[in-house]
MARPA-559598 format. One record per residue (C-alpha): residue number from 0; residue in one letter; x, y, z. Coordinates in steps of 0.05 Angstrom, whole numbers, plus 5000, padded with zeros to 4 digits. Layout:
! MARPA-559598
+-----+----+------+------+------+
:   i : aa :    x :    y :    z :
+-----+----+------+------+------+
: NUM :  A :    X :    Y :    Z :
...
+-----+----+------+------+------+
//
This chain:
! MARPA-559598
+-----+----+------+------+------+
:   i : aa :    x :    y :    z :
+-----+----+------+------+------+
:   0 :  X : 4660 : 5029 : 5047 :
:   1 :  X : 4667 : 5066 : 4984 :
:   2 :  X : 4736 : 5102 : 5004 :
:   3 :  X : 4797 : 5076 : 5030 :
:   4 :  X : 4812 : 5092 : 5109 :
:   5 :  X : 4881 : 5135 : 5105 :
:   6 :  X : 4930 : 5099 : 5137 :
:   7 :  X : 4988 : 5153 : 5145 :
:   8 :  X : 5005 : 5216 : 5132 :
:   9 :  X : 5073 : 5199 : 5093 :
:  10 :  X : 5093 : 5136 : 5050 :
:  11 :  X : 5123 : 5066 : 5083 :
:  12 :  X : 5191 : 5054 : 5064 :
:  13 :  X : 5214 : 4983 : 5058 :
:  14 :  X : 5264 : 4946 : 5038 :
:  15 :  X : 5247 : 4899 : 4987 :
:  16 :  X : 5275 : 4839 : 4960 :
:  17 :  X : 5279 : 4819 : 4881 :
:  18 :  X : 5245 : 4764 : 4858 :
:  19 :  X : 5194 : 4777 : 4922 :
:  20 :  X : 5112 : 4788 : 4909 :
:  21 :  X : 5090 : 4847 : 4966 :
:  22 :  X : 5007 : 4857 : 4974 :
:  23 :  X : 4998 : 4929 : 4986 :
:  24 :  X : 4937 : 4938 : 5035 :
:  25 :  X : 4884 : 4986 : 4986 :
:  26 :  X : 4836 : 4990 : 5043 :
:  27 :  X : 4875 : 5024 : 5092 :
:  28 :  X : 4840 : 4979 : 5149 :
:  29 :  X : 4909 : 4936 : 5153 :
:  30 :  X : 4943 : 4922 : 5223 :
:  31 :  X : 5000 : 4906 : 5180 :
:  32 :  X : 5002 : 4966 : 5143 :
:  33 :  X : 5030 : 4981 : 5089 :
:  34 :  X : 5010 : 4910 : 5068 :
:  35 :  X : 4948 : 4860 : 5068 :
:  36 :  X : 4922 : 4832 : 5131 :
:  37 :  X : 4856 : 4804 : 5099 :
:  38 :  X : 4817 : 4867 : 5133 :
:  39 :  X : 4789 : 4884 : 5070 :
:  40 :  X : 4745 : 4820 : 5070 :
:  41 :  X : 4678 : 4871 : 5087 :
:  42 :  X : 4695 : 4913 : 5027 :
:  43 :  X : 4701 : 4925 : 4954 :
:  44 :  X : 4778 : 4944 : 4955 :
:  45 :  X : 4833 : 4887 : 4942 :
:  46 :  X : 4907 : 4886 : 4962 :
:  47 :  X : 4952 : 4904 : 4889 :
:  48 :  X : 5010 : 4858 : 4877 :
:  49 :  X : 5075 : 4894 : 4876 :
:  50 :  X : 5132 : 4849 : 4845 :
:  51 :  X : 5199 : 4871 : 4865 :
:  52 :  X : 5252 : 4864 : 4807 :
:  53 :  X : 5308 : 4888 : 4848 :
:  54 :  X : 5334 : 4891 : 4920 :
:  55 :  X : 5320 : 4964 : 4938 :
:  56 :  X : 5269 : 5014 : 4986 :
:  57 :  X : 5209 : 5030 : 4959 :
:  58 :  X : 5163 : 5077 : 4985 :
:  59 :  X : 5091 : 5048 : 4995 :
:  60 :  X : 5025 : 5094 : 4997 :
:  61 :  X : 5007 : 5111 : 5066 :
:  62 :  X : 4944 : 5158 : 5059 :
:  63 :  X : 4914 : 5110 : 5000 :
:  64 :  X : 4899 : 5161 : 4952 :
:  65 :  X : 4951 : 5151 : 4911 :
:  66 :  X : 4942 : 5153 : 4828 :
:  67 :  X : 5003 : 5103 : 4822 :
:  68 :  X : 4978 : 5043 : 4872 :
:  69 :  X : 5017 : 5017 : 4908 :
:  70 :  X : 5073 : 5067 : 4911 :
:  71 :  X : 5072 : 5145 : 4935 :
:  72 :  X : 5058 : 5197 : 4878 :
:  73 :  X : 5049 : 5247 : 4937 :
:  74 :  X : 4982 : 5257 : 4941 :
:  75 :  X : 4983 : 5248 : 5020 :
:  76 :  X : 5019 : 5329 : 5011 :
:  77 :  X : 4956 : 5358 : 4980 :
+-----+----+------+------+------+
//
């Protein structure tokens, strides 16, 4: 599995909390989606670490293909 599976068409929004570590699923195989379920255990992809420095939504990649992982650049529009 050289590419990720696309998860969504359009970016998770959560609410996250400061001080809190998030694991953005890369893989796109997640049943937990938009973050790391272990899935990716068969594959070269890794969750990325998102460190939230303040209380606030943040809009996670859905379709995986983002240039600015783990958050939406919009790529999932082209």
């Amino acid at each position: 599995m050289s590419e990720p599976t696309r998860a969504s068409d359009k970016p998770f929004v959560v609410e996250v909390q400061a001080g809190k570590s998030y694991y953005w699923c890369a893989c796109g195989k997640s049943n937990t989606q938009p973050f790391c379920d272990g899935s990716h255990a068969d594959t070269e992809f890794s969750p990325v670490q998102y460190d939230a420095t303040e209380s606030t939504a943040i809009y996670f990649c859905g379709c995986k293909a983002t240039k600015n992982q783990p958050l939406c650049d919009g790529s999932h529009k082209g």
